[in-house]
C-alpha positions as a Markdown table, in Angstrom:
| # | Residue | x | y | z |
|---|---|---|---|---|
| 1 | Unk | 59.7 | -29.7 | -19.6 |
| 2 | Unk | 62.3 | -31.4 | -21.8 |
| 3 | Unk | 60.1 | -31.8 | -24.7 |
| 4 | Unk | 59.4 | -28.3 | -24.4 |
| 5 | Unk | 62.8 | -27.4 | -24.5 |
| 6 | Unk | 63.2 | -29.8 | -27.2 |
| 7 | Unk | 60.6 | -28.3 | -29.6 |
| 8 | Unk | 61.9 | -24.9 | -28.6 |
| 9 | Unk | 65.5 | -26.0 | -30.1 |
| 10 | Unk | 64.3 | -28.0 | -33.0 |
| 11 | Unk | 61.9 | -24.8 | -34.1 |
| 12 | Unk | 63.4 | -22.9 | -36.9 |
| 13 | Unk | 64.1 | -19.1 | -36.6 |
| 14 | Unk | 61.9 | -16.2 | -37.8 |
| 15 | Unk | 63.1 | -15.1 | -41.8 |
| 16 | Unk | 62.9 | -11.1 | -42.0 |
| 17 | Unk | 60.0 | -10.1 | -44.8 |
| 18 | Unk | 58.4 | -13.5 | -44.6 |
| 19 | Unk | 55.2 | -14.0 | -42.8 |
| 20 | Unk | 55.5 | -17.3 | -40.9 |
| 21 | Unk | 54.0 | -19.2 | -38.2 |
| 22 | Unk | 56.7 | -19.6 | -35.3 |
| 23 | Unk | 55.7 | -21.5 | -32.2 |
| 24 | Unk | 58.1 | -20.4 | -30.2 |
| 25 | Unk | 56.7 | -17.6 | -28.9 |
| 26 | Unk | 53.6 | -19.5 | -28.2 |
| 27 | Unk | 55.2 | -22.3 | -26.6 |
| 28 | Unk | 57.2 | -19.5 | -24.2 |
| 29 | Unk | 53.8 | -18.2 | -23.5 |
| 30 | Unk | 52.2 | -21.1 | -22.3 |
| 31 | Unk | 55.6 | -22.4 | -20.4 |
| 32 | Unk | 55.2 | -18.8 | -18.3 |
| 33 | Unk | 51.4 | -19.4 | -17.3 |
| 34 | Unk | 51.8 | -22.8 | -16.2 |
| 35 | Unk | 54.8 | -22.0 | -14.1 |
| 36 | Unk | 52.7 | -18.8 | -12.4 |
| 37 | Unk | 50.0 | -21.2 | -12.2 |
| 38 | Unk | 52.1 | -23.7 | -10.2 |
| 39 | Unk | 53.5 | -21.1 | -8.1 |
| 40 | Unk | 50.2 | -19.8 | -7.6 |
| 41 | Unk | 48.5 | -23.1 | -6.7 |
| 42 | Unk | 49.3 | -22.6 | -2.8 |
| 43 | Unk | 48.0 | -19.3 | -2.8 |
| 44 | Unk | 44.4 | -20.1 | -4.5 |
| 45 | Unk | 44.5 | -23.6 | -2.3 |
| 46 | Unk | 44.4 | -21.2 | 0.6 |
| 47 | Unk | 42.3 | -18.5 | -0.5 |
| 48 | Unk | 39.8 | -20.9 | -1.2 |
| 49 | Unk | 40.4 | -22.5 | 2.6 |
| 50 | Unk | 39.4 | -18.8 | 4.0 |
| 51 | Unk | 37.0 | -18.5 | 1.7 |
| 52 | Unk | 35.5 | -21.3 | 2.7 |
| 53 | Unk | 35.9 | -20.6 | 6.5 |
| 54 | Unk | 34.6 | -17.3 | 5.7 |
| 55 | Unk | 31.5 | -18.5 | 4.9 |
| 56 | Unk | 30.9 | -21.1 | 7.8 |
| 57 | Unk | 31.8 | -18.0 | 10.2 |
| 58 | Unk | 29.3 | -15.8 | 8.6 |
| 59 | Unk | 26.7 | -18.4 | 9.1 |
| 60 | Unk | 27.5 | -18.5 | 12.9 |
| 61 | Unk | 27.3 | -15.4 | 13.2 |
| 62 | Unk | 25.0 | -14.8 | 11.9 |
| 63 | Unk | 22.3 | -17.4 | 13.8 |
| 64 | Unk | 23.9 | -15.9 | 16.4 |
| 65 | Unk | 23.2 | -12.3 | 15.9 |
| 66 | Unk | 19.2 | -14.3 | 15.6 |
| 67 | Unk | 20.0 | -16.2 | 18.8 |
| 68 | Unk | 20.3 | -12.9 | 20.9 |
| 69 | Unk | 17.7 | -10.5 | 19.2 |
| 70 | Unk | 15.0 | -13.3 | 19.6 |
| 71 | Unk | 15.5 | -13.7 | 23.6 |
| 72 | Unk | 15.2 | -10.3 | 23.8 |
| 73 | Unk | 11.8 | -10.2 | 21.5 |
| 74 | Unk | 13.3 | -8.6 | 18.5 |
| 75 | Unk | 13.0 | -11.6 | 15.9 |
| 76 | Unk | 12.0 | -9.8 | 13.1 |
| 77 | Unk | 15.1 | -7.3 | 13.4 |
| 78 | Unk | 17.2 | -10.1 | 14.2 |
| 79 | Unk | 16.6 | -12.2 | 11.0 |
| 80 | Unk | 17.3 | -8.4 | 9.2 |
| 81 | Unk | 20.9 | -7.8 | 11.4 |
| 82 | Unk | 21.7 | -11.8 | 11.0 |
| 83 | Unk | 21.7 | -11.3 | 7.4 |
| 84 | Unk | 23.3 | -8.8 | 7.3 |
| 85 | Unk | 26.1 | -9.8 | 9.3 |
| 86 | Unk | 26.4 | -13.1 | 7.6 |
| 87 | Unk | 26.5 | -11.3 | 4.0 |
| 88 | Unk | 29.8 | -8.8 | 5.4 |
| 89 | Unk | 31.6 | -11.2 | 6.4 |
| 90 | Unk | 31.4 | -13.3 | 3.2 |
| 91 | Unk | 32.4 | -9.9 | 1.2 |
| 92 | Unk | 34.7 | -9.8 | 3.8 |
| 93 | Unk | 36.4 | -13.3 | 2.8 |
| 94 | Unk | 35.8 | -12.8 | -0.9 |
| 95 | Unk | 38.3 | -9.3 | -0.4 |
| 96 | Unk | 40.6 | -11.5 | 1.7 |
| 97 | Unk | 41.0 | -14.6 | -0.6 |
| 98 | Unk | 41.4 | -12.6 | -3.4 |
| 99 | Unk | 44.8 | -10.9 | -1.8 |
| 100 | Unk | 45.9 | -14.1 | -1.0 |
| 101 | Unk | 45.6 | -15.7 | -4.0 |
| 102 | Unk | 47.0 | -12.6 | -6.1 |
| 103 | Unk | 49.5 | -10.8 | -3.7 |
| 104 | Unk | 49.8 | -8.1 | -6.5 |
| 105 | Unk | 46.6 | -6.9 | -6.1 |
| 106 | Unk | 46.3 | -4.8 | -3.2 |
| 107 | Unk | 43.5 | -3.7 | -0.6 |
| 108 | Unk | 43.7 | -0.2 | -1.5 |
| 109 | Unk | 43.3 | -1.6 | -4.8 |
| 110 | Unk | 40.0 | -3.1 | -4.0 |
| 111 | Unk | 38.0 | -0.4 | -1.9 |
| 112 | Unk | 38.5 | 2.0 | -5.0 |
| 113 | Unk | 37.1 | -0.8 | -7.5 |
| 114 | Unk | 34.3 | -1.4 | -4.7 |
| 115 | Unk | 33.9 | 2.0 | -4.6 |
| 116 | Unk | 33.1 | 2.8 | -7.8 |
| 117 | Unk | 31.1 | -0.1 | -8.0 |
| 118 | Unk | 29.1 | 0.6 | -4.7 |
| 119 | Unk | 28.2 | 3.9 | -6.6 |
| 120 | Unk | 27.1 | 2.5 | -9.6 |
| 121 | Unk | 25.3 | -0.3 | -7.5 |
| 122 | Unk | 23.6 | 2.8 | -5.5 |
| 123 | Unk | 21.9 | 4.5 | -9.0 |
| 124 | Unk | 20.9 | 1.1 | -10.4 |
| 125 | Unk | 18.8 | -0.2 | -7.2 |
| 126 | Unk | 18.6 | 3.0 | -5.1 |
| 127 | Unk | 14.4 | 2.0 | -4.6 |
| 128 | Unk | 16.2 | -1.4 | -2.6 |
| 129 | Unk | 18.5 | 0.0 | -0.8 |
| 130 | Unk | 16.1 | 3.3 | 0.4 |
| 131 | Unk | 13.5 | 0.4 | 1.3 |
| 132 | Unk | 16.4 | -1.8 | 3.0 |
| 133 | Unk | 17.7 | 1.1 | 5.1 |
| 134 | Unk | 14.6 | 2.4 | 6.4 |
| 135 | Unk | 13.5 | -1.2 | 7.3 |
| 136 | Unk | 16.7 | -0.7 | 9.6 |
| 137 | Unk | 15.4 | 2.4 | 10.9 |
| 138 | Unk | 12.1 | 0.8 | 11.7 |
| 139 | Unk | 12.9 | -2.1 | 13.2 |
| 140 | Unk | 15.8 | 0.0 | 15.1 |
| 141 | Unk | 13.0 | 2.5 | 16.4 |
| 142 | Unk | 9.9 | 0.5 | 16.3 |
| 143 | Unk | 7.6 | 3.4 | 16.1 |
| 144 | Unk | 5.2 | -0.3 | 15.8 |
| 145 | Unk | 5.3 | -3.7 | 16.5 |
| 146 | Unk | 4.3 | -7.2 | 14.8 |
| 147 | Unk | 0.6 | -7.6 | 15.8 |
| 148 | Unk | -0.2 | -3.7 | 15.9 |
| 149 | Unk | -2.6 | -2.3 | 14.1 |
| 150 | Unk | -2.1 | 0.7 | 11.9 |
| 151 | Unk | -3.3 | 3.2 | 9.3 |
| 152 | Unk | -0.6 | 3.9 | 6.6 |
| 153 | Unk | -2.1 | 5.7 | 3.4 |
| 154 | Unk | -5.4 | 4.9 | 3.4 |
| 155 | Unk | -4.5 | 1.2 | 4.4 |
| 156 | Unk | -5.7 | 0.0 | 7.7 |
| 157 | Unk | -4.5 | -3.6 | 9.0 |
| 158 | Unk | -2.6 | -5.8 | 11.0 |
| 159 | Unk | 1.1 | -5.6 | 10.9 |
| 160 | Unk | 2.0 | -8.9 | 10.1 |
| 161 | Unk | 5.7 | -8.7 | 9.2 |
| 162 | Unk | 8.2 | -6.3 | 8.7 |
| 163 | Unk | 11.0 | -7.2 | 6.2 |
| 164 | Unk | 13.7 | -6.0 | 4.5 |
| 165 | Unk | 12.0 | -4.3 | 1.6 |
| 166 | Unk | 8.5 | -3.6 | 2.5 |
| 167 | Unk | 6.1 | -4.3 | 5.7 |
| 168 | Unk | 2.9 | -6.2 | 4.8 |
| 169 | Unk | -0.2 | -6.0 | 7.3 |
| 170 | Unk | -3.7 | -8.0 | 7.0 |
| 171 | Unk | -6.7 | -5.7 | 6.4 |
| 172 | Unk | -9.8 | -6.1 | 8.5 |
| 173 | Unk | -11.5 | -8.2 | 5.7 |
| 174 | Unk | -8.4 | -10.5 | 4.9 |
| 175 | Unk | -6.8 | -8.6 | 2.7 |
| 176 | Unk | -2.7 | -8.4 | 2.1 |
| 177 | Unk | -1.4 | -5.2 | 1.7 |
| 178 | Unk | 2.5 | -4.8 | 0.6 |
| 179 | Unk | 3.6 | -1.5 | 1.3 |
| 180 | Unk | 7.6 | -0.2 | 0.6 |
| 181 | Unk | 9.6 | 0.6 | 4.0 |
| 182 | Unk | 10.7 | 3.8 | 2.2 |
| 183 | Unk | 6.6 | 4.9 | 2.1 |
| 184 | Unk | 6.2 | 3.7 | 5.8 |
| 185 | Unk | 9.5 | 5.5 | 7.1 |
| 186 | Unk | 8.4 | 8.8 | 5.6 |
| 187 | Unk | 4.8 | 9.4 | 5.9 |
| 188 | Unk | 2.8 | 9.4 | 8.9 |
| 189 | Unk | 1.3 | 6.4 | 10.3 |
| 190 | Unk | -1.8 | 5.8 | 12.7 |
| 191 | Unk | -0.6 | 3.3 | 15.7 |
| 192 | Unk | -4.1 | 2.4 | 16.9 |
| 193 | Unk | -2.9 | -0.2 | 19.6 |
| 194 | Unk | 0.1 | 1.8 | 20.7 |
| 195 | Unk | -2.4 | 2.0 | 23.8 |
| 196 | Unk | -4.5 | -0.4 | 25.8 |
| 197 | Unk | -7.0 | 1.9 | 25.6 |
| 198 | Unk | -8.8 | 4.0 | 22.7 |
| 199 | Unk | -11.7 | 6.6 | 23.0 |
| 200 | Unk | -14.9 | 6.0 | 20.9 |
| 201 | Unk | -18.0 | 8.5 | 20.7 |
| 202 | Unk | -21.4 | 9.0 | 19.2 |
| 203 | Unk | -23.7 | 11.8 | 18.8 |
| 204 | Unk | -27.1 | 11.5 | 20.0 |
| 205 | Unk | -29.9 | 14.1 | 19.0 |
| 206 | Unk | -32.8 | 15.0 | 22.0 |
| 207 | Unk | -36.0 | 17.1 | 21.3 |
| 208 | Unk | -36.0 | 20.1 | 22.5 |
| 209 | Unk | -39.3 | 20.0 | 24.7 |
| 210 | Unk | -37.5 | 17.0 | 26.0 |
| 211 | Unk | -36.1 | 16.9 | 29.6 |
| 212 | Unk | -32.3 | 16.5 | 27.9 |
| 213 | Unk | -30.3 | 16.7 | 31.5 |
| 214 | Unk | -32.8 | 13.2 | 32.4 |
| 215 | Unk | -31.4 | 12.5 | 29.0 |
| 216 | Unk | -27.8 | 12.8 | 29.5 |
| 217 | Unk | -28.2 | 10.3 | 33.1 |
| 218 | Unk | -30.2 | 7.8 | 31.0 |
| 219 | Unk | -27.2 | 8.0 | 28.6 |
| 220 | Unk | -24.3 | 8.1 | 31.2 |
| 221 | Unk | -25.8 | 5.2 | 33.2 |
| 222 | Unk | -26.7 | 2.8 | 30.0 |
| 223 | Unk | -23.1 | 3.3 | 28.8 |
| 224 | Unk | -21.6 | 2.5 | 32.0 |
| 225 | Unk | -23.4 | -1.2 | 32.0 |
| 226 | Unk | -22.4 | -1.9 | 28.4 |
| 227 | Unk | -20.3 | -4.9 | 28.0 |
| 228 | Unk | -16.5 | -3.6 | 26.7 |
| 229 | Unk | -17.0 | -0.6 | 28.0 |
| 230 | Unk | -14.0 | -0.2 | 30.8 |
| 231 | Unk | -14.5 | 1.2 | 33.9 |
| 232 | Unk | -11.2 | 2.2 | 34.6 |
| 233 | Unk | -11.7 | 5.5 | 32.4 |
| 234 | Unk | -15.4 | 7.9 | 32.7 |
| 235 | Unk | -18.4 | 8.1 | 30.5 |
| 236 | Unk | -18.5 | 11.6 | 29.4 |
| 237 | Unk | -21.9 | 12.9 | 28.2 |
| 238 | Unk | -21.9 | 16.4 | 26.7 |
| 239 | Unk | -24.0 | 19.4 | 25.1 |
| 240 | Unk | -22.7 | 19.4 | 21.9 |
| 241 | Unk | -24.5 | 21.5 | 19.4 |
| 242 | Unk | -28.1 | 23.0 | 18.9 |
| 243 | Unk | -29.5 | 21.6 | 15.3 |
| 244 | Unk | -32.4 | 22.7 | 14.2 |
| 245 | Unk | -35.0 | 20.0 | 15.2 |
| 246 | Unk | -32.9 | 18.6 | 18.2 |
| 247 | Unk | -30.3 | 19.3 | 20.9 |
| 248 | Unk | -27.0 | 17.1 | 20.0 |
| 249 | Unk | -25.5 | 15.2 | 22.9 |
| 250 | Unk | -22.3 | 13.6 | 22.4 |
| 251 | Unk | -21.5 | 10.4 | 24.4 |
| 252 | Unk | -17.7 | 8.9 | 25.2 |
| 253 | Unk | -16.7 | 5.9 | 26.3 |
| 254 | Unk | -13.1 | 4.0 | 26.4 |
| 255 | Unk | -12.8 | 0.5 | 25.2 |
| 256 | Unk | -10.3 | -1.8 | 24.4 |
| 257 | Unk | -7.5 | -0.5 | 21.3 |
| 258 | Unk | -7.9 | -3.8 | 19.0 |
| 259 | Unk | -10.7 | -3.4 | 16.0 |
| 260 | Unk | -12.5 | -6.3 | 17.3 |
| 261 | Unk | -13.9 | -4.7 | 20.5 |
| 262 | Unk | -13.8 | -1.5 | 19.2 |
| 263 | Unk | -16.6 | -2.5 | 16.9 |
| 264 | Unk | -18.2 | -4.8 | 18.9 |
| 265 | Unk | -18.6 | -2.1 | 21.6 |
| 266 | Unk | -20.0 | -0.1 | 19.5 |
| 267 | Unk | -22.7 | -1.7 | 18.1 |
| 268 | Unk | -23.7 | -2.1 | 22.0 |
| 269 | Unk | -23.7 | 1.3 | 22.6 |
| 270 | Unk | -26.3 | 2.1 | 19.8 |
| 271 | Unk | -28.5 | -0.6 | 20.4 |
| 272 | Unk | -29.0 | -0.7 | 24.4 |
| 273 | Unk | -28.8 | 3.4 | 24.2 |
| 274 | Unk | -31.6 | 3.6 | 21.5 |
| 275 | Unk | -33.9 | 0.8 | 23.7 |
| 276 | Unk | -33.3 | 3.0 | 27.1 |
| 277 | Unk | -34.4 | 6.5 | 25.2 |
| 278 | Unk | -37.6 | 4.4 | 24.1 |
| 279 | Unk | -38.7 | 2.8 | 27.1 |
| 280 | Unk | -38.1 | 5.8 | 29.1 |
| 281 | Unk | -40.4 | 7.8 | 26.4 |
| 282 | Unk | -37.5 | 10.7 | 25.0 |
| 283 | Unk | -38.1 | 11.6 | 21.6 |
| 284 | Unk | -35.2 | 11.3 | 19.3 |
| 285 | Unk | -36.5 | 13.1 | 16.3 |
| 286 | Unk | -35.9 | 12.6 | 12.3 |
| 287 | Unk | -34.8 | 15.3 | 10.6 |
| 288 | Unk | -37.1 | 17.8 | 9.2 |
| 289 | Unk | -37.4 | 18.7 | 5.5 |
| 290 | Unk | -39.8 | 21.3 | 4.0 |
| 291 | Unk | -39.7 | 21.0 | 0.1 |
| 292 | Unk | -41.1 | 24.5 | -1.5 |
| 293 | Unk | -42.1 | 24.1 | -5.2 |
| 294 | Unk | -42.2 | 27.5 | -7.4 |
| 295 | Unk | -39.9 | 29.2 | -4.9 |
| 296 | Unk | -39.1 | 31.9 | -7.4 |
| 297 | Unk | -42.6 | 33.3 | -7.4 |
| 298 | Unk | -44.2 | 33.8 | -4.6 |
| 299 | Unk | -47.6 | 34.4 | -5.2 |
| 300 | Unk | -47.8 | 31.4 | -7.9 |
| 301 | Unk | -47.1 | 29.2 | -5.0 |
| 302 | Unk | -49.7 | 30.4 | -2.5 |
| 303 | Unk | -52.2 | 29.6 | -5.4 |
| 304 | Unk | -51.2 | 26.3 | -6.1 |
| 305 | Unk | -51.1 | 25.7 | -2.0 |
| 306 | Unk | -54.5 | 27.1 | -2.2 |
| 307 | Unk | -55.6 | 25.7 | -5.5 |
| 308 | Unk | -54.4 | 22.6 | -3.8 |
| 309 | Unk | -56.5 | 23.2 | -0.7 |
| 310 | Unk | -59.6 | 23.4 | -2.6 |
| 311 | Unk | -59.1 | 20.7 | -4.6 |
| 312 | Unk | -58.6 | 18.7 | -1.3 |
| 313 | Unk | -61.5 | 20.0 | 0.3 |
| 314 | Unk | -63.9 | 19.5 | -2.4 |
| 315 | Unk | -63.0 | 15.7 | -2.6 |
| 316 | Unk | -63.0 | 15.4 | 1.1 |
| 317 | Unk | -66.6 | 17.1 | 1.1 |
| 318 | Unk | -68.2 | 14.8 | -1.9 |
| 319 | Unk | -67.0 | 11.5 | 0.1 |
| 320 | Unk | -68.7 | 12.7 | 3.2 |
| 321 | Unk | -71.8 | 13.1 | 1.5 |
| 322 | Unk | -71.5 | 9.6 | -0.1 |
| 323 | Unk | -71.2 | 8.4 | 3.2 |
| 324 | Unk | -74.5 | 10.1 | 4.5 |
| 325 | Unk | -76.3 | 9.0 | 1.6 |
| 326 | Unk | -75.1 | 5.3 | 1.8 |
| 327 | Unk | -76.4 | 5.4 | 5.4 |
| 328 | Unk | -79.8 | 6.8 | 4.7 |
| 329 | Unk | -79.9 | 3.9 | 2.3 |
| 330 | Unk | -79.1 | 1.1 | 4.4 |
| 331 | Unk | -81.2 | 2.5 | 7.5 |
| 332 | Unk | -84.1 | 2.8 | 4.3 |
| 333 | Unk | -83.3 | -0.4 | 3.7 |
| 334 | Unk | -84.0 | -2.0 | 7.3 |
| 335 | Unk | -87.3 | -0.2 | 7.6 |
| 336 | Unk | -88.9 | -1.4 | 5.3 |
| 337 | Unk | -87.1 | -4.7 | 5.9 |
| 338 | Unk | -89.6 | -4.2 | 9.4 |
């Protein structure tokens, strides 16, 4: 300080109309900031003390925010909520060390800046935050669960985790599919294992000169054996339409809600179903198609139907009388073979 005060004495004065360098007022200027900055070392010390403590308190709480939501089963909101938490509290101490370490700047001073920052914040990643929030919302009303399977836009999988900007389930062939909260939150979505049990049916088609009530037993009865299918719900068989070549029976049966048995069930049904029609002897017919050529006209198509006749009767008529003559040949033959 005394050589400051020293060069401050020894420096010559400012001359009026000549443009000089005086470093006075630079010396002045740099004796001020270093005595706010040693008044002001304290303050940042201990700013930077809460700061710190700010942080280690966030990180408690936030494993402990974890800690509770995973003994009651809610781990993947819990890791969302424990983040959360833990980032508040740090912009929490940031606010609070900054008022310590510059008194002037008040709290009322900072929610406006934070304000208008929050808004500008909001515009530039409004897809985040509209992804982040309804992750909230889903994990808050768990409309589903990890391990369910859904159908979300077309997408049909496994959920496999929920996170803070999208949910991501495994399709039935291995697949990853990454779709945003915000699309999940508002469109509808297909829970298929919200139940332990899900309804599967098949329509079966009996002839009409069939017995189709004999039908309906065989059906009931083969359905009721199947492997998968449970017996704690009934096999409905039921008259469900009249085509044109067969009566339609529809057959229901509850299984299991995962894919897996869904599937496997299934392919049961069809196979032992099909083998009991067959051995006891009811005809499940093919459909029937009748293709008319010349449709437009008539009279042009009974000619070519009979044209066609002829034609077909003519050859059928020479090879029958090939055939006689080959056999008055060969018995010709073993005559005079006599």
């Amino acid at each position: 300080m005394n050589l400051l005060l020293l060069l401050l004495q020894n420096t010559p004065k400012d001359k009026k109309g000549e443009l000089d360098v005086n470093p006075q007022s630079i010396v002045e200027k740099l004796d001020s900031w270093l005595d706010g900055f040693i008044k002001a070392v304290p303050n940042i010390l201990i700013g930077i003390a809460v700061f710190i403590a700010m942080l280690y308190l966030g990180r408690y709480l936030g494993k402990l925010v974890k800690r509770l939501l995973r003994k009651q089963g809610r781990q993947n909101f819990g890791d969302l909520l424990g983040a959360f938490t833990r980032y508040l509290v740090v912009i929490l101490g940031i606010a609070v060390s900054l008022t310590i370490i510059a008194p002037n700047l008040s709290p009322a001073d900072l929610i406006a800046s934070l304000g208008v920052s929050s808004v500008a914040i909001g515009f530039a990643f409004q897809d985040i935050l509209q992804n982040w929030l309804a992750g909230i919302l889903i994990l808050l009303r768990q409309p589903f669960e990890l391990g369910d399977q859904i159908v979300v836009n077309n997408y049909e999988g496994t959920v496999e985790k929920i996170k803070t900007r999208a949910t991501i389930i495994t399709t039935y062939d291995g697949k990853r599919v990454v779709i945003p909260n915000n699309t999940v939150y508002n469109n509808s979505v297909i829970v298929n294992t919200a139940h332990e049990f899900i309804r599967s049916q098949y329509d079966v088609g009996v002839g009409y000169d069939e017995n189709y009530m004999e039908a309906m037993k065989i059906l009931k009865s083969t359905i009721e054996k199947v492997e998968g299918v449970t017996s704690e719900k009934p096999v409905e068989t039921l008259v469900w339409d009249q085509a044109d070549s067969w009566l339609t029976i529809r057959v229901r049966w509850w299984t299991k809600s995962d894919r897996a048995s869904v599937v496997q069930v299934w392919s049961r049904v069809l196979h032992d179903t099909q083998k009991a029609m067959d051995d006891a002897g009811i005809d499940l017919p093919f459909p029937t198609v009748v293709e008319i050529q010349n449709a437009h006209d008539l009279k042009e198509a009974r000619q070519d139907l009979e044209r066609k006749f002829s034609t077909d009767k003519k050859v059928m008529s020479k090879k029958a009388s090939e055939k006689v003559k080959e056999e008055e040949n060969n018995a010709s033959d073993n005559e005079s073979d006599n």
